[in-house]
N, C-alpha and C positions, 0 to 999 in steps of 0.2 A: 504493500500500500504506500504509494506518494503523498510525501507531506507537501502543502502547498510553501510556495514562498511566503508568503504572506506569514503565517504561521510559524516556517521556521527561521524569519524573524524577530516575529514575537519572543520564541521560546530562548533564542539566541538573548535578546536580550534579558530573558529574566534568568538564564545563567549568570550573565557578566551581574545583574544588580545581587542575585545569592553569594556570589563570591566579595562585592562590596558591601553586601549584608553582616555577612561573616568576618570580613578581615577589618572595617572599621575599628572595631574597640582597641583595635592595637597599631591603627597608622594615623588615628584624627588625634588633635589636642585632647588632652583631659577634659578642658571649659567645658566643650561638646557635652561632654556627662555629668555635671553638675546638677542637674536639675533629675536627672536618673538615679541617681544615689539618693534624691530625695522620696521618688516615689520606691523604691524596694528596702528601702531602710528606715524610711519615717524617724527620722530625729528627732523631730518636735511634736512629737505625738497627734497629728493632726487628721487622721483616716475618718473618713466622714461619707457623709450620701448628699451633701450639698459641698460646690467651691469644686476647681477645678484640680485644685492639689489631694483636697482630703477625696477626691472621688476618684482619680486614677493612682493613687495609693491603695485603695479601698479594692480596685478592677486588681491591680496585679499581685495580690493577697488572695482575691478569691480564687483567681486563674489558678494560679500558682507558680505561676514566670517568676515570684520574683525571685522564686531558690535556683532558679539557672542561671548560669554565665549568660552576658554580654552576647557573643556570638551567637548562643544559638538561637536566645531570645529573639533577635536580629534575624534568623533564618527564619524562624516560626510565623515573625508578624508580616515578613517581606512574603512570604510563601500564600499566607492567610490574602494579604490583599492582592497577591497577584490573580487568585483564584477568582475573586471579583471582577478583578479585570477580565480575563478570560469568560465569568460570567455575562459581563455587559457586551462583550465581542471584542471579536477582532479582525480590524475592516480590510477589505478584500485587497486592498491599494497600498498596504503597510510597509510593502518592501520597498518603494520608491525613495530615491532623494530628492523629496520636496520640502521644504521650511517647515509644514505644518508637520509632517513625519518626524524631522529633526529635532523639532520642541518637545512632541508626545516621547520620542525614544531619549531624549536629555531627561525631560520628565520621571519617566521610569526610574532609572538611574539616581538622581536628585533624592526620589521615594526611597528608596534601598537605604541612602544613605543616612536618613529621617526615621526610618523603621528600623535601622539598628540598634535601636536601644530601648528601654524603656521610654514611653515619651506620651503625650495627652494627646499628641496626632493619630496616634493608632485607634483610640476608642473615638474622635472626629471622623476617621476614614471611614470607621464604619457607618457612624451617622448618616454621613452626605452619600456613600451609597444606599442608606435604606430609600434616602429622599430621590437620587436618581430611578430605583427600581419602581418607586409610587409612579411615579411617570411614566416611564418605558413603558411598564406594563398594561396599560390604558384599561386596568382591571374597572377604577372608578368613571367616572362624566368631570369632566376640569373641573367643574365650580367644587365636586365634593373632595377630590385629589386638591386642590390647593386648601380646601378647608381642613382635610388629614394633615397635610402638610405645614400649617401655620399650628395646629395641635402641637407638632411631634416639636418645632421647632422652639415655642414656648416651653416645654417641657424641658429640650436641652437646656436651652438659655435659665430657667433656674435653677437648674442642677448642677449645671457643669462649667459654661461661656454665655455669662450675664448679656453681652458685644452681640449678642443673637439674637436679642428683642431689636435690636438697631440693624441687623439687617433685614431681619421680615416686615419692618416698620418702612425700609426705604423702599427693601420687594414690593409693596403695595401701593406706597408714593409714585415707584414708574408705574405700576399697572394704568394706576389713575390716571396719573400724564400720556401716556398713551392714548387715551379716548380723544386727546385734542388732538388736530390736525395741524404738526409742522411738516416745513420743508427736508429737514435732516435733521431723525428724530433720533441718530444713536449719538450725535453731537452734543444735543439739549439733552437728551437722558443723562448726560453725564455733567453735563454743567449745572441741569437744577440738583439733579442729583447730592451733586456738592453743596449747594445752597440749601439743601433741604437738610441735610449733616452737618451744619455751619448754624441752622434754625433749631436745630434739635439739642444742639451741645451750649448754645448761647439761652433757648430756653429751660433747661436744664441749670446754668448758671445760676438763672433769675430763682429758679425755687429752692434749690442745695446750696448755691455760694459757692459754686467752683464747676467749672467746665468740664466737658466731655474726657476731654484730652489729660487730664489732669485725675481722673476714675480709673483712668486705663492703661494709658501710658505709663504718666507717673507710679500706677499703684502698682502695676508691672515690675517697674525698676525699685521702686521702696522693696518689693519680695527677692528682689535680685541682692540687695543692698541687706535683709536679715540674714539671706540666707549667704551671705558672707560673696556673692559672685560680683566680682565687681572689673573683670575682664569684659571688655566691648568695646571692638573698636571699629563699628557700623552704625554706632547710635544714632538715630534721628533726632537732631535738633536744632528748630527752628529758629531762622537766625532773629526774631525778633520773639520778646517774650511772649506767654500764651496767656498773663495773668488779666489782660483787655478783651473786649468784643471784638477790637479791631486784630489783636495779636492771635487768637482764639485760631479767627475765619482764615488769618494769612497762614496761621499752623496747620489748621487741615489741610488747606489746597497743596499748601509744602510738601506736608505727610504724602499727600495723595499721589503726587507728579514723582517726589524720590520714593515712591515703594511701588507702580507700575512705570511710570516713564523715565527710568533713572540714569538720565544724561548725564546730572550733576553727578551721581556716583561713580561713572565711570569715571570720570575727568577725577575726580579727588579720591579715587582709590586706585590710580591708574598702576601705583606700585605693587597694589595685592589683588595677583589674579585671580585669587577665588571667586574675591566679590563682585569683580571686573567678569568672570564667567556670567556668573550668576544674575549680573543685572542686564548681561546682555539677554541670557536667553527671557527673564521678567519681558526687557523692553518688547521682545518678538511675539512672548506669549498674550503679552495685551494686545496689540497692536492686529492679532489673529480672531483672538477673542472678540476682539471688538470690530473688526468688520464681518464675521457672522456673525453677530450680534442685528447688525441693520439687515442683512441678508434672512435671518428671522423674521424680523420685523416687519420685512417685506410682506412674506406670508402671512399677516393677517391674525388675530386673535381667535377666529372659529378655529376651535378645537387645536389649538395650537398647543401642546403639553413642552413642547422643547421653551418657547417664549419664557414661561413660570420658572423655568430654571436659569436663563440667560439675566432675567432680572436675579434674582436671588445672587447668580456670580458678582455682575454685576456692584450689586449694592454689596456685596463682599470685598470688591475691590476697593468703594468708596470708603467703607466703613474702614479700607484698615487706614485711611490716612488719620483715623482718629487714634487708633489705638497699637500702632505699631510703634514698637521701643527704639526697633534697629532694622536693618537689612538681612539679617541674618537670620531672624525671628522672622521676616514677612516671608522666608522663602518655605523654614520651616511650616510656616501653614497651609502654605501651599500644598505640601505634601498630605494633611487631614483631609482637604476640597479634592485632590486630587481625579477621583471616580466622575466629578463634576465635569472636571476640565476634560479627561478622556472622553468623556461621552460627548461634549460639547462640539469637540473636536470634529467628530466624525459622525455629527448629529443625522443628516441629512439619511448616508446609508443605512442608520440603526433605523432610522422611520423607513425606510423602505421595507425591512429586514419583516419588521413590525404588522404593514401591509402588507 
């Protein structure tokens, strides 16, 4: 029996990501696992069913990952989500070098390296594939599949990523905006978009007494800052303060442009290729993103299941100008959306697949 190309492509690369599953713990910085040693050792006693620490402390206790070594852990959960992937497909065209193939199979790899270790990306991966497969499987009628799916994602957001009520919040801001008729509407989805994240963090201000940016970012870095990690040198910080409405609105758009467009990082991190990789292939994966995005959009709201999730990445990407620390951290989540962006990718074929 012949394996297709296509396929043993696929498979080729999820050798190469099992073997950087595996061999990470012993070629990346320590930093890298700083925050893994928190969840399988809980030092501060903090294992809990609410907050994003005490609850993946809580998952790799039950599992029981966390009496294994590093490596295999890393084979187990790169293994576990590749099988998703393979679940959601694997499009007929894989084997080509085309830019969109090059990002998905950077992708991959980037994932491996994200899933080797302990990490709050793994129990995310699975999230955004349950919410990819709500879709796919056109079991429900839209209106009841987004009404499961703002369920599921309430639920995460108090349990797990509070930052998850602020993106099904912005998910349904474009929905809305979509019913008006502009000229170029993936343009303005992204511009009110920001305006509408910029009205949410500055009304937020008015009733707390401290902004968006300031909940998330900073409280980010205050846990970086207990938990003794004080290693980053991708931080995001905006060059005017955030303590104003006016410094607030110029921080998100900041946040925004250096965590998907990041020209300025390439340019000031021109000496550390890593991050000089990694913001390149960011700059490509939006840039892809975002013109299927209008090419959605095209098609129309009837019965459009792919739409509900382009917004949702979408306001994903918006949201993280709010709440990203650093660069290194925005790639990191990347890796939990991941099922998202793969399916996004190759949207068009899975709906045919589907019909």
């Amino acid at each position: 029996m012949r394996i297709k190309v296509n396929k043993l492509v696929f498979f080729g690369l999820i050798f190469c990501g099992l073997v950087i599953a595996f061999s990470s713990f012993y070629v990346l910085p320590s930093r890298f696992f700083n925050d893994s040693h928190t969840y399988v050792n809980d030092p501060h006693g903090i294992m809990g069913v609410q907050g994003g620490y005490p609850v993946t402390i809580l998952f790799y206790n039950i599992t029981g990952l966390k009496h294994l070594s590093f490596p295999l852990i890393g084979v187990i959960q790169f293994l576990f989500a590749t099988l998703i992937l393979v679940r959601i497909g694997i499009p007929n065209r894989f084997h080509e070098l085309t830019v969109k193939n090059i990002i998905v199979f950077l992708g991959i790899l980037i994932l491996a390296i994200f899933m080797a270790m302990p990490t709050k990306e793994f129990i995310t991966f699975f999230f955004t594939s349950l919410i990819v497969f709500l879709f796919r499987s056109r079991r429900f009628k839209l209106n009841k599949s987004i009404f499961i799916c703002i369920v599921l994602f309430v639920l995460f957001a108090n349990r797990f990523r509070e930052y998850y009520y602020l993106i099904i919040i912005t998910s349904l801001f474009l929905l809305a905006l979509n019913y008006i008729r502009f000229k170029s509407k993936t343009t303005i989805n992204i511009v009110f978009g920001l305006l509408f994240a910029i009205s949410l963090s500055l009304s937020y201000g008015v009733v707390k007494g401290e902004f968006l940016s300031h909940t998330t970012r900073e409280k980010i870095n205050a846990w970086r800052t207990a938990m003794g990690q004080t290693e980053n040198n991708s931080a995001i910080v905006s060059p005017i303060e955030t303590d104003t409405w006016y410094g607030e609105s110029f921080g998100i758009v900041y946040g925004f442009f250096t965590v998907n467009l990041p020209f300025n990082a390439i340019v000031k991190f021109l000496f550390s290729p890593q991050i000089v990789a990694f913001s390149i292939w960011q700059l490509f994966l939006f840039v892809i993103i975002f013109k299927r995005y209008g090419d959605c959009l095209n098609l129309g709201k009837r019965d459009n299941y792919e739409l509900w999730l382009f917004y949702f990445l979408i306001s994903y990407f918006i949201i993280q100008g709010v709440f990203e620390p650093d660069l290194g951290s925005a790639i990191r989540h990347k890796a939990g959306i991941f099922p998202l962006i793969y399916y996004l990718m190759y949207y068009e074929e899975f709906r045919k697949k589907i019909s």
